[in-house]
Structure formats: structure tokens, C-alpha cells
BALUMPA-696474 format. One record per residue: residue number from 0; x, z, y of N, C-alpha, C, O, CB in turn. Coordinates in steps of 0.02 Angstrom, whole numbers, m for minus. Glycine has a CB too. Layout:
! BALUMPA-696474
[NUM, [X, Z, Y], [X, Z, Y], [X, Z, Y], [X, Z, Y], [X, Z, Y]],
...
! end
This chain:
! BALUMPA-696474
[0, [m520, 1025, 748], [m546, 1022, 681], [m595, 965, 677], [m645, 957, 712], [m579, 1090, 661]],
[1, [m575, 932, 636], [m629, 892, 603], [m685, 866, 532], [m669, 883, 475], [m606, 860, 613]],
[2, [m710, 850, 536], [m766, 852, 495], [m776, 772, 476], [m781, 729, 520], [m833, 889, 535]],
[3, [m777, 759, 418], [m792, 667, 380], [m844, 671, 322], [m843, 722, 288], [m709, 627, 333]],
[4, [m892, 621, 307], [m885, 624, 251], [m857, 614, 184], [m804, 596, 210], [m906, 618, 254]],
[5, [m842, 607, 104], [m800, 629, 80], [m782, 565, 42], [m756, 568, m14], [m814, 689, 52]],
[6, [m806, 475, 94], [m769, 437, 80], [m738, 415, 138], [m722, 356, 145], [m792, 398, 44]],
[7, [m730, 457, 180], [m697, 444, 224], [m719, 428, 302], [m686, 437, 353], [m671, 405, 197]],
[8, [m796, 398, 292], [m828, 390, 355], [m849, 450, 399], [m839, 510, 398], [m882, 354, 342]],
[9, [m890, 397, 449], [m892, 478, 497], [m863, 530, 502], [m890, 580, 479], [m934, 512, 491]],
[10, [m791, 537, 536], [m770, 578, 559], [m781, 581, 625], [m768, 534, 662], [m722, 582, 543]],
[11, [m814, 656, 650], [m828, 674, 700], [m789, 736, 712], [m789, 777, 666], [m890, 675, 703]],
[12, [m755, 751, 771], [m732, 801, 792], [m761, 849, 802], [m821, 845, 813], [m710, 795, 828]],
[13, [m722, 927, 800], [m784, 996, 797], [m781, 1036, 854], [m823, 1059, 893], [m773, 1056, 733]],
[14, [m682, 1039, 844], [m668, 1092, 892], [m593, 1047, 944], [m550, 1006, 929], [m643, 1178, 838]],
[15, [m611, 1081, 1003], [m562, 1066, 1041], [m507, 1090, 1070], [m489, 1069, 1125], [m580, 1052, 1070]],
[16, [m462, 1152, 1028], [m452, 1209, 1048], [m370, 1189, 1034], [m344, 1211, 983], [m495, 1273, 1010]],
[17, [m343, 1161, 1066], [m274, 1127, 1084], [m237, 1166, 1158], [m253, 1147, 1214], [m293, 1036, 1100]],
[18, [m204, 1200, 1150], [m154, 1228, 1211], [m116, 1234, 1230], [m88, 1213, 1179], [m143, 1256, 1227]],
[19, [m66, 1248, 1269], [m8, 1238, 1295], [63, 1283, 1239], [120, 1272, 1219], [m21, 1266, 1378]],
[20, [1, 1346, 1233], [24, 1382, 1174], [26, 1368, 1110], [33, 1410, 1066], [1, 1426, 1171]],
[21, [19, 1306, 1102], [11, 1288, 1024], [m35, 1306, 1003], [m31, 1311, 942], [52, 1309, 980]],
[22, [m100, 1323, 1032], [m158, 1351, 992], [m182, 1282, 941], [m165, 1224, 950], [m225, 1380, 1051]],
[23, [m221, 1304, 893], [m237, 1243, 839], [m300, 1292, 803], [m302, 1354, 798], [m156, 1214, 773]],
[24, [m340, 1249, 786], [m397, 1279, 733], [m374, 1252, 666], [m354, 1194, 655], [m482, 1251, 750]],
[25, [m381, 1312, 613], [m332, 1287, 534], [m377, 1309, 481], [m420, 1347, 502], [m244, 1331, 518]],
[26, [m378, 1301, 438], [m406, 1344, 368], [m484, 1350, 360], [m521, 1398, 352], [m379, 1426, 369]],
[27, [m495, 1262, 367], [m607, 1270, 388], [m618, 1283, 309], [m574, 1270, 268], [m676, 1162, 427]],
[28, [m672, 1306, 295], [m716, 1324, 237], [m779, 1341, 267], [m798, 1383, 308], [m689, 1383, 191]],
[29, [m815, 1275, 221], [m903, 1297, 224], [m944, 1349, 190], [m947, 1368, 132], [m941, 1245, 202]],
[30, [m974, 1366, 246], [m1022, 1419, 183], [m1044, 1387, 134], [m1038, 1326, 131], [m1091, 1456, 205]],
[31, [m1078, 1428, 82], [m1112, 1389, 29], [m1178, 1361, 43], [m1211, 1333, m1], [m1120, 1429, m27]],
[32, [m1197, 1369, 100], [m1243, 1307, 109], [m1240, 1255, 157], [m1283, 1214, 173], [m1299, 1327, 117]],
[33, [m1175, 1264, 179], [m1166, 1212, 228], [m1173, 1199, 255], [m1161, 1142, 275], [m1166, 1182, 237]],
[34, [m1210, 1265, 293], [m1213, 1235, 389], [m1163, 1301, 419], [m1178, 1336, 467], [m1325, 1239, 442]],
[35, [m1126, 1304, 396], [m1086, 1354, 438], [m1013, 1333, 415], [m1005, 1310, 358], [m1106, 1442, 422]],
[36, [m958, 1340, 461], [m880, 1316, 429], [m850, 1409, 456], [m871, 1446, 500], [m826, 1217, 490]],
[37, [m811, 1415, 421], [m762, 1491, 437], [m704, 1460, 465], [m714, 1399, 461], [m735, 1546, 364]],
[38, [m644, 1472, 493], [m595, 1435, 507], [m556, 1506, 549], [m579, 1558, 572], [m619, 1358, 551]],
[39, [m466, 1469, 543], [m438, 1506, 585], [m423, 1485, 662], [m415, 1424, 662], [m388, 1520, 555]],
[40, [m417, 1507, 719], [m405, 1505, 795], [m348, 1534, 804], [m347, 1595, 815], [m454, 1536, 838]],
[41, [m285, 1493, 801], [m205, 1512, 832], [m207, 1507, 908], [m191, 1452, 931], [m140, 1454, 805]],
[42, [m223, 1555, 953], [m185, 1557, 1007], [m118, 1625, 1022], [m78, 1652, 984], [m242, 1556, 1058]],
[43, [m126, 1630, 1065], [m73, 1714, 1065], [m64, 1753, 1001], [m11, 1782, 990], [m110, 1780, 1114]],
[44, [m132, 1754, 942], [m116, 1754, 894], [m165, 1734, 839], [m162, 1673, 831], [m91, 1804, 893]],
[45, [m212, 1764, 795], [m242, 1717, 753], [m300, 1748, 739], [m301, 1808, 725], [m206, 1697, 695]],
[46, [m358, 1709, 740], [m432, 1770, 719], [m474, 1697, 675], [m471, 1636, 667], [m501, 1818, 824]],
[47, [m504, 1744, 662], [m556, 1729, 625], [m634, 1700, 647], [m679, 1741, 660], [m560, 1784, 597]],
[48, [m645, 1633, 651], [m693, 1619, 691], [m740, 1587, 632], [m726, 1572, 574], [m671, 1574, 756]],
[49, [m813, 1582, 676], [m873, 1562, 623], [m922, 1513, 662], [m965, 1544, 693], [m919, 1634, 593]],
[50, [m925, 1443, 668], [m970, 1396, 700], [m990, 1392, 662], [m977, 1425, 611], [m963, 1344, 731]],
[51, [m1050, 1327, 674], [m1134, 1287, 641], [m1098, 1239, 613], [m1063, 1205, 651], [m1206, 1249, 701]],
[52, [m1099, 1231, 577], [m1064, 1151, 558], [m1072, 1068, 571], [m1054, 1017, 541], [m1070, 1146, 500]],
[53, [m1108, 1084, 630], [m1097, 1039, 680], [m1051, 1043, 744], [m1050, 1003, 791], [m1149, 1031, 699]],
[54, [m1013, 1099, 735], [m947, 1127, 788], [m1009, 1172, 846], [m984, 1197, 897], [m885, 1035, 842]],
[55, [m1057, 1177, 840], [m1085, 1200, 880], [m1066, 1292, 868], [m1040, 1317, 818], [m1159, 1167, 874]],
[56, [m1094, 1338, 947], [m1098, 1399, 909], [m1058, 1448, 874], [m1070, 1491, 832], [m1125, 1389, 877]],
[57, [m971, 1411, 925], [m906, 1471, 897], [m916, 1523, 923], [m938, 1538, 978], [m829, 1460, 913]],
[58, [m891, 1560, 868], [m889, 1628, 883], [m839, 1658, 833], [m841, 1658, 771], [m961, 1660, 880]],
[59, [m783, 1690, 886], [m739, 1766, 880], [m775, 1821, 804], [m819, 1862, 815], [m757, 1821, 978]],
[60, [m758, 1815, 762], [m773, 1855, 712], [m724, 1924, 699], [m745, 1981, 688], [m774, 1810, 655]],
[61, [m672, 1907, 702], [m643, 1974, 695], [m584, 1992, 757], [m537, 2030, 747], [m609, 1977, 618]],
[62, [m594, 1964, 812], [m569, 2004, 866], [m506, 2066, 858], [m510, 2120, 889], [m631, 2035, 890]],
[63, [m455, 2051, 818], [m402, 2068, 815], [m319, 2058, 845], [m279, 2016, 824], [m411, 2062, 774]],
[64, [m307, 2109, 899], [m251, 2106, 911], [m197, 2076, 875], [m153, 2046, 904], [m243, 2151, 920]],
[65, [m199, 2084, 804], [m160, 2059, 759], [m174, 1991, 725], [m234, 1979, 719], [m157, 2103, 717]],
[66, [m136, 1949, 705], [m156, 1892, 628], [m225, 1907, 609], [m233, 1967, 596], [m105, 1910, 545]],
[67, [m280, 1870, 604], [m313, 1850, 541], [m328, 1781, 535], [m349, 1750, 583], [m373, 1885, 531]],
[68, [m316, 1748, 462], [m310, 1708, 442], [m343, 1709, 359], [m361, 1754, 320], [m249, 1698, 461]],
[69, [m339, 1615, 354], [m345, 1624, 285], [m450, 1635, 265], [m466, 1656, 210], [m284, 1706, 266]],
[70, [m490, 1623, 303], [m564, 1640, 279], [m582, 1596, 240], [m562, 1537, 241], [m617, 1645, 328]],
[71, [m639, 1632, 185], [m659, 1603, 123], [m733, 1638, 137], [m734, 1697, 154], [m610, 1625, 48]],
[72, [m780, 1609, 132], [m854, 1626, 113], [m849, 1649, 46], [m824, 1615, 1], [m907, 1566, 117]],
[73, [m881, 1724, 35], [m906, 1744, m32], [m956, 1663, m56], [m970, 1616, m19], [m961, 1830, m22]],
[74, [m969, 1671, m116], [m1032, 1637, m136], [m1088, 1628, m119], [m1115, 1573, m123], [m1048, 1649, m173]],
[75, [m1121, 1690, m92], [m1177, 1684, m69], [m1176, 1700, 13], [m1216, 1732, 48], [m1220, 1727, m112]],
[76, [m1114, 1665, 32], [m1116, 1668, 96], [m1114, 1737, 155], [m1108, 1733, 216], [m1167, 1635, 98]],
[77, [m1120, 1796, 115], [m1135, 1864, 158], [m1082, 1886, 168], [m1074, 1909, 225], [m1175, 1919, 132]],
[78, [m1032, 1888, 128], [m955, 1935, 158], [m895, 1861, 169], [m896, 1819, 124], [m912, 2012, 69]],
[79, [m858, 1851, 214], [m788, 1848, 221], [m743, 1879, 196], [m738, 1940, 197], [m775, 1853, 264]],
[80, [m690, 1826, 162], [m622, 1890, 142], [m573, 1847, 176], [m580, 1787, 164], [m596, 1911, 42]],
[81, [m524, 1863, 216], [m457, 1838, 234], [m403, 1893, 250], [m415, 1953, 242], [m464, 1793, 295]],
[82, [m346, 1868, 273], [m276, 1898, 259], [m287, 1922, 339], [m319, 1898, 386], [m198, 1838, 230]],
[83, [m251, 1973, 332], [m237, 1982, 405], [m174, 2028, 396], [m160, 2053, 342], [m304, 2019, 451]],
[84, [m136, 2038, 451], [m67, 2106, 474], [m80, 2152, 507], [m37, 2175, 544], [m7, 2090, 516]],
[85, [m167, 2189, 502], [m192, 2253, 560], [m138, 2301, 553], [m109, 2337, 594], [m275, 2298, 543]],
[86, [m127, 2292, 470], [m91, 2366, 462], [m23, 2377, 464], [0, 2434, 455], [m104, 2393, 403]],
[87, [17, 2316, 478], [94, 2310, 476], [111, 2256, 414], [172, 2254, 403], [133, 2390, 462]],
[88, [71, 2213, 373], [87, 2165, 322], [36, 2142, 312], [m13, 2167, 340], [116, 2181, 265]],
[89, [30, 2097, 277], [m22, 2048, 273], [m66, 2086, 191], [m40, 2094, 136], [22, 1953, 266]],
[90, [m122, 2098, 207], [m172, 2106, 164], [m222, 2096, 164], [m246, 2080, 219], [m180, 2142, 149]],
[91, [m272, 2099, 95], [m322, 2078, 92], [m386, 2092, 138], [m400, 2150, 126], [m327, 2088, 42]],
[92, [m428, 2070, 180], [m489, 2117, 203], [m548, 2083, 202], [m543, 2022, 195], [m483, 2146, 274]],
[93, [m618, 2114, 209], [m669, 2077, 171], [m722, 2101, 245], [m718, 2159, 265], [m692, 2110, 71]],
[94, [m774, 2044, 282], [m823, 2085, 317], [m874, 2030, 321], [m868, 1970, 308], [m799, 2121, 390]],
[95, [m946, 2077, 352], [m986, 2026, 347], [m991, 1972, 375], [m976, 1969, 435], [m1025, 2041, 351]],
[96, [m1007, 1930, 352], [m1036, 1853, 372], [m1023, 1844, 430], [m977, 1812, 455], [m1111, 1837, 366]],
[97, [m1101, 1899, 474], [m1092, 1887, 540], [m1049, 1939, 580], [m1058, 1962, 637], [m1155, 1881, 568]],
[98, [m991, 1954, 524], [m942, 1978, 586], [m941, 2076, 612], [m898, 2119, 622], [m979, 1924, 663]],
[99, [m1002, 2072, 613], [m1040, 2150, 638], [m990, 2220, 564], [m964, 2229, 509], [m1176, 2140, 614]],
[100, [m1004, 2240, 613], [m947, 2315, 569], [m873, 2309, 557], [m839, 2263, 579], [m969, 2332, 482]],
[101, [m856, 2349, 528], [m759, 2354, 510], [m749, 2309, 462], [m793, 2299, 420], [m722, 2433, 473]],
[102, [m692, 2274, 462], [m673, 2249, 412], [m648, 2301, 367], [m622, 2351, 392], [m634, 2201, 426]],
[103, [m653, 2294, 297], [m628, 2316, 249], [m550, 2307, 209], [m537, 2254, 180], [m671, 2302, 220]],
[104, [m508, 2355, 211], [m419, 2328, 196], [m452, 2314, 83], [m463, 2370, 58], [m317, 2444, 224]],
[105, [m456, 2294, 65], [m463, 2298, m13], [m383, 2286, m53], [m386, 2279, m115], [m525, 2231, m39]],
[106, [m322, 2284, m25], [m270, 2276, m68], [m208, 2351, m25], [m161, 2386, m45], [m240, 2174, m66]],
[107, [m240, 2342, 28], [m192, 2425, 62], [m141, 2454, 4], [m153, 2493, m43], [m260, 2508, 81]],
[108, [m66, 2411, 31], [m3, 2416, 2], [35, 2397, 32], [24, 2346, 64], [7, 2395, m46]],
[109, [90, 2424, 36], [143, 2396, 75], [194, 2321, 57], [253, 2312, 74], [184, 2454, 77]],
[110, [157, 2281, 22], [191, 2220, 9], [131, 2180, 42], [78, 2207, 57], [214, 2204, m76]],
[111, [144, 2108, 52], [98, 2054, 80], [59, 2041, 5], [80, 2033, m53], [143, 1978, 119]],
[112, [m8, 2042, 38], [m65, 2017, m1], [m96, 1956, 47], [m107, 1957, 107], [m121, 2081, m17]],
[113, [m107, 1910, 3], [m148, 1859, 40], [m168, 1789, m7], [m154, 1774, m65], [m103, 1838, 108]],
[114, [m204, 1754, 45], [m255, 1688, 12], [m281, 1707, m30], [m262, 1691, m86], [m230, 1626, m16]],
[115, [m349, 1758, m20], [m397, 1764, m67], [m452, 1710, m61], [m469, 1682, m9], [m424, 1831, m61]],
[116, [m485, 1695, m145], [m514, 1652, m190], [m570, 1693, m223], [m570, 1723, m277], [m462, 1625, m239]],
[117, [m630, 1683, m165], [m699, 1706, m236], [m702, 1675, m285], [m690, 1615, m286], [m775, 1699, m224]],
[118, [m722, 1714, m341], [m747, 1695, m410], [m809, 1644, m385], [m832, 1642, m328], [m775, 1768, m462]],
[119, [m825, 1611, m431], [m918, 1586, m401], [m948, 1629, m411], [m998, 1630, m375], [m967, 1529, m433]],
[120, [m941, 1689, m460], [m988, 1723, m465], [m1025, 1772, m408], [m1083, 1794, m402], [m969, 1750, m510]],
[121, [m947, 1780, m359], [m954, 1824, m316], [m911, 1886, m340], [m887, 1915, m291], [m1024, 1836, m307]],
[122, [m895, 1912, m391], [m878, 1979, m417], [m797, 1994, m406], [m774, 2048, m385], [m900, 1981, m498]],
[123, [m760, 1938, m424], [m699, 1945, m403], [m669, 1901, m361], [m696, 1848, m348], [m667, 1951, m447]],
[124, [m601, 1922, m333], [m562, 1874, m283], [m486, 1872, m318], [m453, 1921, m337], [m559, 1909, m195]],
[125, [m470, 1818, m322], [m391, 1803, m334], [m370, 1794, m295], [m396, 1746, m266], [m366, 1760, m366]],
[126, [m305, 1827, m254], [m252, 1814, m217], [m180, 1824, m237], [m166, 1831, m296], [m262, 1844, m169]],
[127, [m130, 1825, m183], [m50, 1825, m202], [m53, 1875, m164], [m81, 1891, m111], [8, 1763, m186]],
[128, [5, 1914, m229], [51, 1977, m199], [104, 1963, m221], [124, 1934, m271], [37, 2050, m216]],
[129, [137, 2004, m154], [216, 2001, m176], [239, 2074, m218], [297, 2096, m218], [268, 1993, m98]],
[130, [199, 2095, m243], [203, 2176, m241], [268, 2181, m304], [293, 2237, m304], [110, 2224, m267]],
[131, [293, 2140, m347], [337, 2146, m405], [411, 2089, m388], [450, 2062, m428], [285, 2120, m481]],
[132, [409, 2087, m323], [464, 2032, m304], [466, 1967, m275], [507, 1948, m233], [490, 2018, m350]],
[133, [436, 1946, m291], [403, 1877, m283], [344, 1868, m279], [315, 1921, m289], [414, 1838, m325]],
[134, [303, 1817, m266], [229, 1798, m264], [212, 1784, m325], [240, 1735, m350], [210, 1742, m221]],
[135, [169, 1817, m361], [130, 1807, m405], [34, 1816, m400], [8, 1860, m365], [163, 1847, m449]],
[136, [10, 1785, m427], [m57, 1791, m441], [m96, 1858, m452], [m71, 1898, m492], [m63, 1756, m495]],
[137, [m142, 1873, m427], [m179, 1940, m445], [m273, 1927, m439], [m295, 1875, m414], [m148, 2008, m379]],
[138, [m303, 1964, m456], [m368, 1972, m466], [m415, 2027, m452], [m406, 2065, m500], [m371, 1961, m517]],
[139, [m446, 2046, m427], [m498, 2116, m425], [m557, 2130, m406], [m581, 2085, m372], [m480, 2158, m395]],
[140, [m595, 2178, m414], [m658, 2160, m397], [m664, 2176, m325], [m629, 2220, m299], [m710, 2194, m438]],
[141, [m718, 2133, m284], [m727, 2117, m215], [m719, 2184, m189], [m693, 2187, m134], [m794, 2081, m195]],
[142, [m735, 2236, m216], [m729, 2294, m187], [m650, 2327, m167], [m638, 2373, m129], [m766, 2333, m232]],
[143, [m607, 2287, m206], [m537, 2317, m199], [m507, 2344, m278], [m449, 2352, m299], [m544, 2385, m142]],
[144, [m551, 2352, m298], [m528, 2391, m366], [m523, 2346, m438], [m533, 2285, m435], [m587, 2452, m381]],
[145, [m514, 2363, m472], [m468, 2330, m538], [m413, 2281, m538], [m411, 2229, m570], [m510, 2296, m579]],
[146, [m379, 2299, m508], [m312, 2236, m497], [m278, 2226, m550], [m257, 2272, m585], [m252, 2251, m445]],
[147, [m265, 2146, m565], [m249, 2125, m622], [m203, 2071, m611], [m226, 2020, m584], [m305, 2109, m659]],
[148, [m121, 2071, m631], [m76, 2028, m620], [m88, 1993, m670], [m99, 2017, m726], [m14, 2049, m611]],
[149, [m87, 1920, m656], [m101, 1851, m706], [m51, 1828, m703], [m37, 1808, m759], [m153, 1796, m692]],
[150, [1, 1814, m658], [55, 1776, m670], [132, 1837, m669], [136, 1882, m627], [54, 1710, m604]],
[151, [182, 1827, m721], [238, 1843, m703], [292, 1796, m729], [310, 1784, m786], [247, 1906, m719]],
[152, [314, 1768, m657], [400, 1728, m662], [430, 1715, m616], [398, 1701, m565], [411, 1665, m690]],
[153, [478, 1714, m616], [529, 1726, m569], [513, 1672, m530], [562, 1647, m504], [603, 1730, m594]],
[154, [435, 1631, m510], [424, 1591, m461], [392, 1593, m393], [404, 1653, m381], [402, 1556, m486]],
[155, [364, 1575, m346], [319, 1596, m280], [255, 1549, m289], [245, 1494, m265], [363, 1578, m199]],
[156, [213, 1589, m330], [130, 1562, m342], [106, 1590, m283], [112, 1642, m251], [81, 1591, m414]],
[157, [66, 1519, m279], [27, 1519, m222], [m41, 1475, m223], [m57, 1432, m264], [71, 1497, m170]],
[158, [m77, 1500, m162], [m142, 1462, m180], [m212, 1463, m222], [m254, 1421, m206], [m123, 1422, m198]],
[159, [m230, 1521, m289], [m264, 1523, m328], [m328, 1494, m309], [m346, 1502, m251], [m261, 1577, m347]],
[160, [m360, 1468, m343], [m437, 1451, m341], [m461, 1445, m415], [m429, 1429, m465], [m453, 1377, m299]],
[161, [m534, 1466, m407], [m574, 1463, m459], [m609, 1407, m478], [m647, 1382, m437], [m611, 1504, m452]],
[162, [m601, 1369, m557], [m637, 1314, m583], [m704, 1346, m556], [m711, 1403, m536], [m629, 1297, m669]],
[163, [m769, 1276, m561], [m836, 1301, m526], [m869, 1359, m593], [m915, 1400, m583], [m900, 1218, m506]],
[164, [m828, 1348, m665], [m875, 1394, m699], [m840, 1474, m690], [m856, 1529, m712], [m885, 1369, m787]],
[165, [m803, 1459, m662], [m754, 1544, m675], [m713, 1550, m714], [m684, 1604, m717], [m786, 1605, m698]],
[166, [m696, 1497, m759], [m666, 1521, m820], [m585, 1510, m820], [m547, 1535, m861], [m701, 1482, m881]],
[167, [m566, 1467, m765], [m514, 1456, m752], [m466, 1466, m674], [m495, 1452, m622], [m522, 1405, m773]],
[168, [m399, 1490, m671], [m399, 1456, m604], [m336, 1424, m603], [m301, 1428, m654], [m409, 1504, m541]],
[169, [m308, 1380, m532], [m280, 1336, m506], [m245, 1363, m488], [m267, 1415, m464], [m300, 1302, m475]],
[170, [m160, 1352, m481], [m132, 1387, m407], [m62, 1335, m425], [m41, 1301, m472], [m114, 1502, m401]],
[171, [m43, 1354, m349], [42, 1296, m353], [72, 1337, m357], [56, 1384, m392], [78, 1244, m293]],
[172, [129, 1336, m322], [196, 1371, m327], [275, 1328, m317], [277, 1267, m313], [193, 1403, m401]],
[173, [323, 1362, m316], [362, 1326, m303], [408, 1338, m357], [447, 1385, m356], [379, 1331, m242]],
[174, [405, 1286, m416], [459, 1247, m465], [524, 1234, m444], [522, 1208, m388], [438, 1183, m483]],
[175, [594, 1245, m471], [634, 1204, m468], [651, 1173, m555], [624, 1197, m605], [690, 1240, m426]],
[176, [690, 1127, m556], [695, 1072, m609], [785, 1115, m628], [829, 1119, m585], [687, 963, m570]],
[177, [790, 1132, m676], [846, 1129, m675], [885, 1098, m710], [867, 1088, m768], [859, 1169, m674]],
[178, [957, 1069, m688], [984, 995, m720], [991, 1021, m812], [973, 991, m862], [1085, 964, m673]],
[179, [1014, 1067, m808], [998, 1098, m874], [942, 1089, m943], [951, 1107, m1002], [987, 1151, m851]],
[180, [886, 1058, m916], [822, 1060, m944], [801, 987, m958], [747, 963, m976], [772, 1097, m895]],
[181, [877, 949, m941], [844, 874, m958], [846, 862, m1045], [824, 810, m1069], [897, 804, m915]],
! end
């Protein structure tokens, strides 16, 4: 993993975590104040790690036999939410900062939930479920509760993020053109 600033200079390397197994560090996000990066650690399989953002000071955050992937700093920096497969599919789970206590399942369903997106406010998270066929967009509060489908079409949305005021969000997906539509 590496670290630049955001015209390009100074890039300095963070992490060195390259293996025979294909291990790779993927998915950095800074806290909101920027001395801490969240990131994922692929070896045998995938966790959730939390350095200084000077690469200094890794550390194992969610120590799971299974997948976790996908970390996002709440807003104010105190909870983590990323995807993980503890339970047999990929869903949502939320824990603290530094790691300490259970993670929390907040979408516990039997379809894949994943790539959750804090609000800025902190209050809600947007992620993708497949829960109606396909990947579509969803919303709820950090706690797990009020789930709210935003997108329905027969496409695979992916990605959501929140404009910085809240009022909007972003997501891709995968389009086809059809010759039909010229």
C-alpha cells in the first residue's frame, strides 16, 4: 500500500505485505482525521487491519477465520463498517475503531450485503444487496434498522457513496447499450 500526495508527489510506501500466497493490502480509507488508514490484508484469507498513517502500528482488527473486507471509518472515526462471510454470505458488520468487542452483523439475511458508505452525518450507511435479484442500492440506520431500497433495475449497482452534504449519492453499475437504443 501506498500513500502520495494528491498531485502526485511523494509517494511513500506503507505496507509490505506481498506473498507467495498472493497476499496484497486493498481497500485503504483514512480516518477522519487522518492519521489512521483502515485497509484490507489478503492472505489465507482477508481481515480487517488498522495502522498510523505513516504505515506505522498494524494491527489485526477483526481476526476472522472468514473474509473481511471492504472498511470505511464512520465520521467521527469510532465505529468501522465492512463486509464480511462470518455467517455463510457476505454482510454488513459494524465494530469499534479500536477493534475491541464483537462485531455487529446489521443486514443478517441470506443474500450478499456489502460496500457500505457512511452518511457524513454518521446516521446512515448505503450499501448493495442482492436481496431482489440483482444488486441494487440500499440504506439504513447504522444500527441495522430502517432499510430502504433506492435503486430498482434489472442492473448490478455498485459502489454507493455519499455527496459531502448528504444529500446525494454516487454509485456505478454495470450498463449495457443496446443496439436498439440508437
Amino acid at each position: 500500500m501506498w500513500v502520495m500526495n494528491s498531485n502526485g508527489t511523494g509517494q511513500t510506501r506503507l505496507t509490505y505485505n506481498v506473498t507467495q500466497q498472493s497476499g496484497y493490502d486493498h481497500d485503504p480509507a483514512f480516518s477522519p482525521d487522518d492519521t489512521r488508514i483502515v485497509f484490507s490484508r489478503s492472505d489465507l484469507n482477508t481481515e480487517v487491519y488498522v495502522m498510523d498513517a505513516n504505515g506505522s502500528h498494524q494491527r489485526n482488527l477483526s481476526s476472522s477465520p472468514t473474509s473481511d473486507y471492504g472498511p470505511v471509518f464512520s465520521p467521527n472515526g469510532a465505529r468501522i463498517a465492512f463486509t464480511s462471510d462470518r455467517d455463510g454470505d457476505n454482510e454488513i458488520y459494524k465494530m469499534k475503531a479500536d477493534g475491541t468487542g464483537t462485531p455487529i452483523n446489521l443486514t443478517n439475511n441470506s443474500v450478499p450485503d456489502e460496500q457500505p458508505s457512511f452518511s457524513p452525518e454518521g446516521k446512515r450507511l448505503a450499501y448493495v444487496s442482492h436481496r431482489k435479484g440483482d444488486n441494487e442500492i440500499f440504506t439504513m440506520q447504522t444500527e441495522g434498522t430502517d432499510k430502504v431500497r433506492l435503486t430498482s433495475n434489472a442492473f448490478e449497482d455498485d459502489a454507493p457513496a455519499y455527496s459531502p452534504d448528504g444529500q446525494r449519492l454516487v454509485y456505478g453499475g454495470l450498463r449495457f447499450h443496446r443496439e436498439d437504443e440508437d
